[in-house]
C-alpha positions as CSV (number, residue, x, y, z in Angstrom):
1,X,-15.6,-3.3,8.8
2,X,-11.8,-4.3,9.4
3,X,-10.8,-6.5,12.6
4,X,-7.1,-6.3,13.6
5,X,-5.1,-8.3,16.0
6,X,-1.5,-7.7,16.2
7,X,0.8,-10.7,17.2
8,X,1.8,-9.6,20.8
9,X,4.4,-12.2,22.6
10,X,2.3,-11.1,26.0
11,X,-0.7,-11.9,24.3
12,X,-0.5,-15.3,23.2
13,X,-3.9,-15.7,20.7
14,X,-3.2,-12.0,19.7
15,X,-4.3,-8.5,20.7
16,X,-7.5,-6.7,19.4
17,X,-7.0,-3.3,18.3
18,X,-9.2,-0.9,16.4
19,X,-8.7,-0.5,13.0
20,X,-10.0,2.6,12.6
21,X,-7.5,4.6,14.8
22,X,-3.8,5.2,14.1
23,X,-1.8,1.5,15.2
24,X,2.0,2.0,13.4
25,X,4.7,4.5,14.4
26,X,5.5,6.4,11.5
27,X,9.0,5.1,11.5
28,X,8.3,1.6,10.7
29,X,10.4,0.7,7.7
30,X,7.0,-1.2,6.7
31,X,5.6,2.0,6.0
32,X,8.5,4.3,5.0
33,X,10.2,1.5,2.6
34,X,8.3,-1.3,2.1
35,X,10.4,-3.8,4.2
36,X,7.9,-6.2,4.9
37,X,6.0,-9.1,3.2
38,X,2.3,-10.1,3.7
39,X,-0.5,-12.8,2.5
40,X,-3.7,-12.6,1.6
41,X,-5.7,-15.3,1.6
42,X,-9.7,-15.8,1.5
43,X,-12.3,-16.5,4.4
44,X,-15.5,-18.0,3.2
45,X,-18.0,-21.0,4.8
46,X,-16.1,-20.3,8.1
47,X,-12.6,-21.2,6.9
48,X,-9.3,-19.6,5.9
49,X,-8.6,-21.5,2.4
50,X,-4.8,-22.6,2.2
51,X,-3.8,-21.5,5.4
52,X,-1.0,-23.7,5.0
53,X,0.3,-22.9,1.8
54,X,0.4,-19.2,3.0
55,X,1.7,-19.2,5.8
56,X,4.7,-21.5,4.1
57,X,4.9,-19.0,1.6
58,X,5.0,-16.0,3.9
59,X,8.2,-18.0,5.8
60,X,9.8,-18.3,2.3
61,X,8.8,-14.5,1.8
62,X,10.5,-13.7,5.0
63,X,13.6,-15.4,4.9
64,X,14.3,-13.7,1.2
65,X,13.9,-10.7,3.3
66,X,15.8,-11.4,6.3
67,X,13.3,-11.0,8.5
68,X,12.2,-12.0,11.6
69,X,9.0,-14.1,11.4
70,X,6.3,-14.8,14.4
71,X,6.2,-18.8,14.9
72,X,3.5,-20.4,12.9
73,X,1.5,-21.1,16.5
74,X,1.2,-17.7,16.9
75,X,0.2,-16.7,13.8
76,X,-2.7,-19.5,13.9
77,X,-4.2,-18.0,17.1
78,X,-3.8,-14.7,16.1
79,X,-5.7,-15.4,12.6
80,X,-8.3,-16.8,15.0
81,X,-9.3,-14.7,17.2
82,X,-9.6,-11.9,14.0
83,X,-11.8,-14.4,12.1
84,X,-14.0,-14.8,15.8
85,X,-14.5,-11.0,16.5
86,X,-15.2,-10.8,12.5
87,X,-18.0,-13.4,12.5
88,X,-19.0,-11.7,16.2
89,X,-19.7,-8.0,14.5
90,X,-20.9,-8.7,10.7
91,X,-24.2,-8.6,10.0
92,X,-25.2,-11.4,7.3
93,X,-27.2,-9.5,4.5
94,X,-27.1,-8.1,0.5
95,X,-24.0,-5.3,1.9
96,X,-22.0,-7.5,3.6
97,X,-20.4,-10.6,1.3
98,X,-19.9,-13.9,2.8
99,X,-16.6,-14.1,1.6
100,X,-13.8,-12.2,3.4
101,X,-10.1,-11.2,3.1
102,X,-7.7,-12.3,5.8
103,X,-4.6,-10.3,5.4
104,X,-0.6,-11.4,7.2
105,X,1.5,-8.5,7.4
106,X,5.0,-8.4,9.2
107,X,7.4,-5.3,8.7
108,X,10.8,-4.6,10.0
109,X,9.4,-2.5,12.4
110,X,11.5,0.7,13.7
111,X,15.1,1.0,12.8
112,X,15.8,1.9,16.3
113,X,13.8,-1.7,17.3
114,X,14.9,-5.4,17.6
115,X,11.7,-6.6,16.5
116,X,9.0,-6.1,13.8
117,X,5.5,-5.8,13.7
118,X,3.4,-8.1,12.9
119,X,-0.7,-8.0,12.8
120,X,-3.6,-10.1,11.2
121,X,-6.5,-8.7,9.5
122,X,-10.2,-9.4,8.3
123,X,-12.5,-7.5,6.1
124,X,-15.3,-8.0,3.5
125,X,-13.4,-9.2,0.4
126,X,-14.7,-6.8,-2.5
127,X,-16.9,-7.2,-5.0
128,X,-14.8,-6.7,-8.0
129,X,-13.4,-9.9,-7.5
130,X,-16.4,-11.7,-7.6
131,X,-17.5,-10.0,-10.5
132,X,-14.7,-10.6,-12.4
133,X,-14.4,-14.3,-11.4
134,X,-18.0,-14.2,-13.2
135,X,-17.8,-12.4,-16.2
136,X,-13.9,-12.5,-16.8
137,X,-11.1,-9.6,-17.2
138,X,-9.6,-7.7,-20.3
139,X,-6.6,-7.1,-19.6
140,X,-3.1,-5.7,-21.5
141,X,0.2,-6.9,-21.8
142,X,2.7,-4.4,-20.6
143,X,6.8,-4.4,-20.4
144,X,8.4,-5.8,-16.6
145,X,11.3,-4.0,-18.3
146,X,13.8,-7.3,-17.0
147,X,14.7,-9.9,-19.1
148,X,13.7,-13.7,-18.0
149,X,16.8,-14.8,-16.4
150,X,17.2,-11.2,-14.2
151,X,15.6,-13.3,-10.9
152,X,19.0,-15.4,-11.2
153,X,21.8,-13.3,-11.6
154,X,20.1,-11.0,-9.1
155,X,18.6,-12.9,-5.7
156,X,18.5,-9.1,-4.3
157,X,16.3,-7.9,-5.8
158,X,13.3,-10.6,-4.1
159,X,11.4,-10.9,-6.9
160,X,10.0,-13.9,-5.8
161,X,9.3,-12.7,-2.8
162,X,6.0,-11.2,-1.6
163,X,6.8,-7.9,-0.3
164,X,5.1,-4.8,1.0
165,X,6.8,-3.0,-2.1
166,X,3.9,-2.9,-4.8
167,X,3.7,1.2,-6.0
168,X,4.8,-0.7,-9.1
169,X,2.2,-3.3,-9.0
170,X,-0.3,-0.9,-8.6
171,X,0.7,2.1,-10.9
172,X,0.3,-0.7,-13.8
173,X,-3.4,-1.2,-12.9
174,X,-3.7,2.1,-13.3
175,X,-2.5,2.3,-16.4
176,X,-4.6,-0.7,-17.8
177,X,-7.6,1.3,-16.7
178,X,-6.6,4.4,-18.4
179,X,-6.0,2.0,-22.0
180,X,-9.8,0.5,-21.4
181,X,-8.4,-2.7,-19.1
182,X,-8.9,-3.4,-16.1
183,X,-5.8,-5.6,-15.5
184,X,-2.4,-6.6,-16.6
185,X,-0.2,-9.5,-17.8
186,X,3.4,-8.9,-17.5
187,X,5.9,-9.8,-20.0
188,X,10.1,-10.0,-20.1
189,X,12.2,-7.9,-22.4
190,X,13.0,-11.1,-24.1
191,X,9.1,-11.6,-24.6
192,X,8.4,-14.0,-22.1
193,X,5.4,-14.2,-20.4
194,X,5.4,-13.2,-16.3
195,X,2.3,-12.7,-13.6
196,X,0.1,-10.1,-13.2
197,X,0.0,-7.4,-10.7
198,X,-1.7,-9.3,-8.2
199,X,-2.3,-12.7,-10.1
200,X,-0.7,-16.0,-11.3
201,X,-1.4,-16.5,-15.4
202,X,-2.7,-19.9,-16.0
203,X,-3.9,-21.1,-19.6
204,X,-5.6,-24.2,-20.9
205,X,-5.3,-26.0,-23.9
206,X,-7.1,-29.4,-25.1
207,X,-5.7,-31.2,-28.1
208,X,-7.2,-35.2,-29.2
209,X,-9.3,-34.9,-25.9
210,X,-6.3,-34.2,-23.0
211,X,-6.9,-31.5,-21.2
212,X,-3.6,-29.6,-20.7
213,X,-2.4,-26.8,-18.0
214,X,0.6,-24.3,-18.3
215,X,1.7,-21.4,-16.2
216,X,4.7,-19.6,-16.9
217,X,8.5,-20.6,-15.7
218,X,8.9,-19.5,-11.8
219,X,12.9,-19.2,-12.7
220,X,11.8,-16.3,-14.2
221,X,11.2,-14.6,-11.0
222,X,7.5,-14.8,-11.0
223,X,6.3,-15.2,-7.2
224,X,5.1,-18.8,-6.3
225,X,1.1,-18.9,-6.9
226,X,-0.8,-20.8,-3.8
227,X,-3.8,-20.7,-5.4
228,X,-2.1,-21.9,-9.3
229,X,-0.4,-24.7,-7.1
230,X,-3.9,-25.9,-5.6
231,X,-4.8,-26.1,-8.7
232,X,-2.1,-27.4,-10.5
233,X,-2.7,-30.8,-8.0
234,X,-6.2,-30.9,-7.9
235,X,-5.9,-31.2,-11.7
236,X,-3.6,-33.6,-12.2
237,X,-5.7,-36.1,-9.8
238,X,-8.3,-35.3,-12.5
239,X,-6.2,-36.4,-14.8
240,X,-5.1,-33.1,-16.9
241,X,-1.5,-32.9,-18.3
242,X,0.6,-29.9,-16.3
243,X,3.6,-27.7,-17.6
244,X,5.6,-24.6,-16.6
245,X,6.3,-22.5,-20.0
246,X,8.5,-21.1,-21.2
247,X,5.1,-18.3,-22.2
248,X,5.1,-16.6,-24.8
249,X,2.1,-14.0,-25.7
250,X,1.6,-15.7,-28.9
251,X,0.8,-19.0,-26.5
252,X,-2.0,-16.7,-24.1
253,X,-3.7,-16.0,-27.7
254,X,-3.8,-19.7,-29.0
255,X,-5.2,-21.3,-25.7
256,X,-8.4,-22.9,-25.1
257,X,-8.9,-20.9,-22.3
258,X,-6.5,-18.5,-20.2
259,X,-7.2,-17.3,-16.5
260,X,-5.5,-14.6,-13.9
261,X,-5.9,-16.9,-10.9
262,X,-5.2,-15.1,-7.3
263,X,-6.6,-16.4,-3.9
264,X,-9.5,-13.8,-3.4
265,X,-10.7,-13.5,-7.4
266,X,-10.0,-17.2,-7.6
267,X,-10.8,-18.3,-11.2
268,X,-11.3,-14.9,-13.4
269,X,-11.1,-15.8,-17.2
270,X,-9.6,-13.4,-19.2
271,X,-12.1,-12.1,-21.9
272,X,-9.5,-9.9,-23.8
273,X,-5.5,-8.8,-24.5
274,X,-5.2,-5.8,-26.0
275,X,-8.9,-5.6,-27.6
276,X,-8.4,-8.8,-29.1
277,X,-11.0,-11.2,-27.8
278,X,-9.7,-14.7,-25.9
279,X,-11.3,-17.8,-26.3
280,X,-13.2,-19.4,-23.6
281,X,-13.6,-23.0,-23.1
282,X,-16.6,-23.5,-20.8
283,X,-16.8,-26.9,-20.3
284,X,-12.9,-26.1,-19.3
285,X,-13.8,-23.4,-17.4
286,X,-16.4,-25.4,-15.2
287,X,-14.2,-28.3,-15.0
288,X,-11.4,-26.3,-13.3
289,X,-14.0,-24.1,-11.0
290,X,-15.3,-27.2,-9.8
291,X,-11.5,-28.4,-8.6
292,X,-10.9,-24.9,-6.9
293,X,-14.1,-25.2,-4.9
294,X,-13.4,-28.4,-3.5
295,X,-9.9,-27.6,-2.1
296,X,-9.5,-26.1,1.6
C-alpha cells in the first residue's frame, strides 16, 4: 500500500491521488534526467522522526539544484494528510510493519512548465532494513572513482546534494550482491573513506574507557547524514568524544565497532569488508541504539 498526495497550491493540506495509476507526464525532467531531489525519512509510533532535519536538508538539496521548493507549511500539511489516509487504510498485523517510509520528492517538472512537481508519499518500510539493523551488513569497499577534494573544485557536480540521480547508487548494490555483499562503502581514488549508496559510515572506537565517534570528512563531498547528525548530538550529551576523519579503510578495520547508519535501517552494524570479519562492540552497540531511539 502507497498513499500519495501531491503538493497542489489549490489544495492547501495536499491532494490525494492514487498511487497505483499513472500521476507524472512523461516529460518531467524528474523522470527523463533525474533533476530533482527527495528525502526519506521514517514513520513509526505515529511520528515522522527528524522532520526537521529533512526538510532543512531537502531546502539545502534544492537550492544546490536550483530549484524551486514548496514552502515548509505546505510541505507539513501535505506529509499529514498522507501519514492520516496511511494510518486510515493499514491493517495492524504480522504483513504490515509498524514502521513506515515517508518519501519528499520535488522535480523540475516539464521543460515547457514554470513549476515542478512536487508529492509526498507513505508505504510500509521494508523488511530488509530491519533485518539488517538486527543482524548487521557485509558489505565491500568499492572505487567512487574521484579523488577527496573533487566536491571542491567542482560545486556542479551536487555531490552533496540529494538528488533523484542514483542509477549509480544503485548499480553498486548490485554489484556487492553479485561479490556475496549486500552493501557498499565507498572510497576516494586517494583512499579515503566516503558513504555508502544509501548510508552515512559511522565507526566507534574506545581507548582508556572514552568512547569515541568518527564519520568521514563532509568536504569530501559525502551528502550531510540527518540521522549520523542525530546521533552525533545525542552522543556527545552522553558524553562520547566526536570527530570527522580523514577515513581511511585501514581505520573501518581497527574500530571497536563500525555502522552504515541511514534514517529507515537506522543502526545496521556492519559484520564484514570484503570477507574479513569486523569487530562488534555490544555494549557500544546498545549504548548508541539506545541514543537513536530516544530522538524524534
Amino acid at each position: 500500500m502507497t498513499v500519495l498526495v501531491f503538493l497542489d497550491p489549490s489544495t492547501p493540506a495536499g491532494r490525494l491521488a492514487d498511487a497505483s495509476v499513472a500521476q507524472l507526464l512523461v516529460t518531467d525532467q524528474g523522470v527523463i534526467r533525474g533533476d530533482g531531489v527527495f528525502e526519506s525519512m521514517l514513520y513509526t509510533a505515529g511520528a515522522v522522526r527528524k522532520l526537521d532535519a529533512h526538510l532543512s536538508r531537502l531546502r539545502v538539496s534544492a537550492a544546490s539544484c536550483d530549484l524551486d521548493l514548496p514552502d515548509e507549511q505546505s510541505w507539513r500539511a501535505a506529509i499529514a494528510t498522507a501519514v492520516t489516509r496511511y494510518e486510515q487504510e493499514r491493517t495492524p498485523g504480522p504483513e504490515d510493519p509498524d514502521e513506515a517510509v515517508v518519501k519528499l520528492v520535488v522535480t523540475r517538472g516539464p521543460e515547457d512548465e514554470p513549476h515542478g512537481t512536487a508529492w509526498v508519499t507513505v508505504s510500509p518500510a521494508p523488511e530488509s532494513g530491519r533485518r539488517q539493523r538486527e543482524e548487521g551488513v557485509a558489505v565491500v569497499l568499492l572505487d567512487r572513482g574521484y579523488d577527496s577534494s573533487l566536491a571542491e573544485r567542482a560545486p556542479w557536480l551536487l555531490m552533496g546534494a540529494k538528488t533523484l540521480s542514483y542509477a549509480v547508487n544503485m548499480a553498486a548494490l548490485r554489484h556487492a550482491r553479485t561479490l556475496g555483499a549486500e552493501d557498499v562503502i565507498f572510497t576516494s581514488s586517494d583512499a579515503r573513506v566516503l558513504e555508502g549508496p544509501t548510508s552515512t559510515v559511522l565507526l566507534a572506537t574506545r581507548v582508556n574507557g572514552v568512547k569515541h565517534l568518527v564519520t568521514p570528512l563532509l568536504e569530501t563531498g559525502i551528502l550531510p547524514g540527518t540521522t549520523q547528525g542525530a546521533i552525533f548530538a545525542a552522543a556527545e550529551t552522553a558524553g562520547w568524544t566526536l570527530g570527522y576523519g580523514p577515513l581511511e579503510p585501514r581505520d573501518l578495520f581497527e574500530a571497536d565497532a563500525l555502522w552504515l547508519v541511514s534514517s529507515i535501517r537506522l543502526l545496521a552494524p556492519v559484520t564484514s569488508i570484503d570477507g574479513t570479519a569486523i569487530a562488534r562492540d555490544r555494549e557500544l552497540h546498545d549504548e548508541l541504539s539506545a541514543l537513536l531511539e530516544a530522538i524524534g
